[in-house]
N, C-alpha and C positions, 0 to 999 in steps of 0.2 A: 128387491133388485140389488145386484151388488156392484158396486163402481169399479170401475175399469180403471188401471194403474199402468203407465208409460214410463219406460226410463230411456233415456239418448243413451248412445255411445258413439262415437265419432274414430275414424280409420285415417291416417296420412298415407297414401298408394302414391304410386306411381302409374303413370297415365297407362301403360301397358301391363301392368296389375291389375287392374282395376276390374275388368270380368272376374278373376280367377277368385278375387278376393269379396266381390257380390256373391258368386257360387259356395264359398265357402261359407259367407255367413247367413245365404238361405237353409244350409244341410243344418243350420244349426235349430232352426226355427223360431216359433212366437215371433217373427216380425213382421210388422204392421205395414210400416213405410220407408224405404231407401231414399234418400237425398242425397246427390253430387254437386259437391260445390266446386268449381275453379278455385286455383292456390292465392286467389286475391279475397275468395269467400261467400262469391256470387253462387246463386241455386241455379246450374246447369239443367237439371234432369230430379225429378219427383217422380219417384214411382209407389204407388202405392198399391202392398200385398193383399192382395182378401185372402180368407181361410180357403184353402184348398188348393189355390191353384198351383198347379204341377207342369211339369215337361210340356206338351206341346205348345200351353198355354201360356207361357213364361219366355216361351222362345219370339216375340216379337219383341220383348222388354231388353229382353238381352240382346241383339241384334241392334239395337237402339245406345243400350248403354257402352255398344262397341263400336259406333259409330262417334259418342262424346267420346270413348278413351282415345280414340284416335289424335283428337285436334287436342286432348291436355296431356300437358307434360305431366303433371300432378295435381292429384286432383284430395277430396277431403272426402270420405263418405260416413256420413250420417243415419242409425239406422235406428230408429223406433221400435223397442219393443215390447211387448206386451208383459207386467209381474205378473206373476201366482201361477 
């Protein structure tokens, strides 16, 4: 078995960013779990990717995540993803 390796990376958006720059960083792929935190650092919205899911299946999550960009002016996002 071989062990599974995670690295963070972390985004500063603006609350009306904040879809466009989720979408950007699913086209990139391996990521695992998206975290939105409020500009004070609180966990908003945890969403977590399983392998595969695509377009229509995606569009409830996003629908959701535009719903928190709404009420934050800025917001952090935190994204999990998978090395090797």
């Amino acid at each position: 078995m071989s062990e599974e390796k995670f690295r963070t990376e972390e985004f500063k958006v603006e609350g009306e960013k904040l879809i466009g720059k989720i979408k950007e960083l699913l086209h990139e792929g391996n990521i695992r779990k998206i975290i939105i935190k409020d500009k004070e650092g609180k966990t908003v919205m945890e969403v977590p990717m399983t392998f595969g899911i695509v377009g229509l299946l995606l569009a409830p999550q996003l629908a959701a995540i535009g719903a928190v960009a709404a009420l934050l002016t800025e917001a952090t996002v935190v994204v999990e993803k998978e090395e090797g």
